[in-house]
N, C-alpha and C positions, 0 to 999 in steps of 0.2 A: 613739689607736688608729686604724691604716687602715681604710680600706673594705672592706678584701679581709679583714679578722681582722672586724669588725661580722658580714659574711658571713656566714662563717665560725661562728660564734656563732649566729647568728640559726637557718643549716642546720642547726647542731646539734640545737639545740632542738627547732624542727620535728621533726626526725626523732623526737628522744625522743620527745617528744607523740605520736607512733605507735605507739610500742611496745605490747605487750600486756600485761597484768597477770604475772603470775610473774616475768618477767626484766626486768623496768623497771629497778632497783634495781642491778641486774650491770650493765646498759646504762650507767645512768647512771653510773657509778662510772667503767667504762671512755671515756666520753664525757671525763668528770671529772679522769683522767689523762690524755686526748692533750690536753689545755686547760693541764694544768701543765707539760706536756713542751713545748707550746710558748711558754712563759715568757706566760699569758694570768692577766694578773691576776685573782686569786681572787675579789678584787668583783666585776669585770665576769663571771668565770663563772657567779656566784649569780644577777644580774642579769640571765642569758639564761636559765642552764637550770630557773628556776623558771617559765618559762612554761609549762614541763611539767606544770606541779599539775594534778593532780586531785583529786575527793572522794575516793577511795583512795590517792592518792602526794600528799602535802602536802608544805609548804615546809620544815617541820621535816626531815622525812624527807629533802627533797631536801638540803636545807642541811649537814645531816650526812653525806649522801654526799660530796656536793663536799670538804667540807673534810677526812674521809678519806682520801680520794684524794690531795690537795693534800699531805696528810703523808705519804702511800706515796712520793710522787713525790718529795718532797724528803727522805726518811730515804735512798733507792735512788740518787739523784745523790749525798750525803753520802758512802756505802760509797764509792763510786763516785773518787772525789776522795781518796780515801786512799792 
């Protein structure tokens, strides 16, 4: 992976880590799909955006969003290709 995608990844997170309680979960998710739209491997996105945890947003919850999203993104390229 470049430098520029670590980045990349690394901003994301940060940012998430901002967010406030209520829309963490919509952020993330959306976070979650520009990561799969830019063909960013699904490890390496678990592997940033759970710096995000918190004692109210854990890793379960993160881990299940990512890989949500990671299935949106590829069932909507799938339509997509037909």
């Amino acid at each position: 992976m470049s430098q520029r995608s670590i980045a990349w990844l690394l901003r994301m997170a940060a940012w998430l880590a901002r967010q406030i309680k209520g829309d963490r979960n919509y952020k993330l998710f959306w976070a979650a799909c520009r990561l799969a739209e830019g063909n960013v491997p699904v490890s390496d996105a678990l592997d940033a955006l759970v710096r995000a945890e918190q004692s109210d947003f854990g890793e379960r919850e993160i881990t299940r969003t990512v890989y949500s999203a990671y299935r949106t993104v590829g069932a909507a390229s799938s339509r997509q290709n037909r």
